[in-house]
C-alpha positions as CSV (number, residue, x, y, z in Angstrom):
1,X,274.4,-32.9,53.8
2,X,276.3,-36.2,54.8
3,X,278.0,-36.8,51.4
4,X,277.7,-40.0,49.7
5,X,281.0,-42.1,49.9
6,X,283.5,-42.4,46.8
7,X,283.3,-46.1,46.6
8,X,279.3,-46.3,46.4
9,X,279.4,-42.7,43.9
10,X,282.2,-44.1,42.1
11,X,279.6,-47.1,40.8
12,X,277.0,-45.4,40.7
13,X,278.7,-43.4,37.8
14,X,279.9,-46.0,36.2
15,X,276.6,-47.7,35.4
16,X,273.5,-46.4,33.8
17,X,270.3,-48.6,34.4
18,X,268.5,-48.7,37.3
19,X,265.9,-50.9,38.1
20,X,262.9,-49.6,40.5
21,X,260.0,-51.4,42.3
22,X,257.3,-49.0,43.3
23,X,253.2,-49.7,44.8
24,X,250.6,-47.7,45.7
25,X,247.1,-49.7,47.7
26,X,248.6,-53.4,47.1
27,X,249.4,-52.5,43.6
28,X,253.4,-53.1,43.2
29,X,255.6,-52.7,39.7
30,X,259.1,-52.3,38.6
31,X,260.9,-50.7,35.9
32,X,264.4,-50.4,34.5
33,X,265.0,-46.9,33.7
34,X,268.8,-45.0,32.4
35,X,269.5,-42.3,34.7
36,X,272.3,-39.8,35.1
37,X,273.6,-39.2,38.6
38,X,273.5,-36.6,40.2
39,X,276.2,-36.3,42.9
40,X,275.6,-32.5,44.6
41,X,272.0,-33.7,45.2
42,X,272.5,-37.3,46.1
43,X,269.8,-38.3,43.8
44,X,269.4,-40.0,40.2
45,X,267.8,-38.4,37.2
46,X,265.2,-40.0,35.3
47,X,263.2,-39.6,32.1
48,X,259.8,-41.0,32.0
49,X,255.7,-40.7,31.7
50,X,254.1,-39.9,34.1
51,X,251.4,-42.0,31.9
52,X,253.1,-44.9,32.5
53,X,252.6,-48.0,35.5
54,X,255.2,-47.1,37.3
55,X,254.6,-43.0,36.8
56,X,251.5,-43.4,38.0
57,X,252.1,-45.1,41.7
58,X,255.0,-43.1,42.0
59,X,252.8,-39.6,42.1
60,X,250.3,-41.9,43.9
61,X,253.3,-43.0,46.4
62,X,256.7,-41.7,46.0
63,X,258.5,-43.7,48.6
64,X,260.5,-46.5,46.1
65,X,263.0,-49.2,46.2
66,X,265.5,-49.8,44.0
67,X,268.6,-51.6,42.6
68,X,271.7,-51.1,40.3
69,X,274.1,-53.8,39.7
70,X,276.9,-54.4,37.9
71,X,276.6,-57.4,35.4
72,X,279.0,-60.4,35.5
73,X,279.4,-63.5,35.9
74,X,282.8,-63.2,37.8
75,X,282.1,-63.9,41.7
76,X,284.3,-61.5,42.4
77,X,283.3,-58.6,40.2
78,X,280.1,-58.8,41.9
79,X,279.3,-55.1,43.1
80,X,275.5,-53.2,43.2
81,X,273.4,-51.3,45.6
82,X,270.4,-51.3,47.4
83,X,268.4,-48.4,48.0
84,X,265.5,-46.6,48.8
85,X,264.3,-43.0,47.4
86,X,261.6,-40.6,47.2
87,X,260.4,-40.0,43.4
88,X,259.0,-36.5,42.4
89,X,258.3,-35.5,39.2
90,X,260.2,-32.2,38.4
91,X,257.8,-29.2,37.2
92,X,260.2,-26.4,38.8
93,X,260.7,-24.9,35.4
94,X,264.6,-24.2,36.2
95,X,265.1,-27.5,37.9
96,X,263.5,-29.3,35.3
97,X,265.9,-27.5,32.7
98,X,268.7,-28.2,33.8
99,X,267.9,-31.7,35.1
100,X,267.6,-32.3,31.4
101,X,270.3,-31.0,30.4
102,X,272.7,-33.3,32.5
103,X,270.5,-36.3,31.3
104,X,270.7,-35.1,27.1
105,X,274.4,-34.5,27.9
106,X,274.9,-38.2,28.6
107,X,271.7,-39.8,26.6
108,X,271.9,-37.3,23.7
109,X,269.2,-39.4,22.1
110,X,267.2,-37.9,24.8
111,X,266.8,-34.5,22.9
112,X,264.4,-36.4,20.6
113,X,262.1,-37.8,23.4
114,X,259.3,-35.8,25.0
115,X,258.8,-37.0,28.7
116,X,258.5,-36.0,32.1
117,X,261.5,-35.5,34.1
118,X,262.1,-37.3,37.6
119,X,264.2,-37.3,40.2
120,X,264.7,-39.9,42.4
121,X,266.0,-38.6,45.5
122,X,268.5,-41.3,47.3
123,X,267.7,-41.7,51.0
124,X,269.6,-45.1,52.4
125,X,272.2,-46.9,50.1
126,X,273.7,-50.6,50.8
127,X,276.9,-51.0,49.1
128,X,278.1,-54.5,47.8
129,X,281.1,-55.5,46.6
130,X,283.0,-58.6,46.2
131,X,286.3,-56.5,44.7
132,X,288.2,-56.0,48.0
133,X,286.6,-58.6,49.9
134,X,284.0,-61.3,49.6
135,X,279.9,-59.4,50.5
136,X,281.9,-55.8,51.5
137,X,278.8,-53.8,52.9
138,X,278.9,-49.9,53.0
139,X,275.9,-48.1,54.5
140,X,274.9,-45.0,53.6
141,X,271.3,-42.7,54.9
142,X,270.5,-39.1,54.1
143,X,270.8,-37.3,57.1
144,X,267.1,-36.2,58.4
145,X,266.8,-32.4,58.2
């Protein structure tokens, strides 16, 4: 698998919320979620109902946008990305374990939550940052297997 570059893994790591847009039949919804990253795997670990809005169209349709941005209001520390993913819920008993374990080791508050466990697999990733240069675009797409 084409690895993700350092600049775009490097922010992801360094933030924590992302916020996702989802629909299913004309129905459309976003949500900002924490998530731990997950570098190996190219994807972003969530904690959330499957009860809830955004749960629901995501079984129903788990192709979903998405941003994360870094928040300033320096025009040159302007830096987020782009993307677009494929949500599953995680009900591999092993996967699921230790999915949650690499989100509780960063969100230990976690441990007292019950939810569902997600993973949001990252397929195409647009890269902007203003620190080296003024709208600095980086692509990035999961190579088709």
């Amino acid at each position: 698998m084409q690895k993700i570059p350092p600049l775009i893994t490097a922010f992801i790591q360094q933030q924590h919320i992302v916020s996702l847009a989802c629909q299913h039949l004309g129905e459309i919804w976003c949500a900002n979620c924490f998530y731990v990253f997950d570098e190996e795997l190219s994807r972003l670990i969530i904690f959330t109902n499957q009860t809830t809005q955004h749960g629901k169209l995501m079984l129903a349709t788990p192709q979903i946008v998405g941003t994360i941005s870094r928040h300033t209001e320096n025009i040159r520390e302007i830096e987020g990305i782009q993307f677009s993913a494929t949500a599953q819920l995680l009900d591999d008993k092993l996967e699921k374990q230790q999915a949650i374990l690499a989100y509780t080791a960063k969100f230990p508050v976690a441990k007292l939550m019950k939810s569902d466990v997600w993973e949001i697999r990252l397929d195409f990733i647009k890269h902007t940052t203003n620190k080296l240069m003024f709208a600095q675009k980086t692509i990035w797409q999961r190579e088709i297997t």
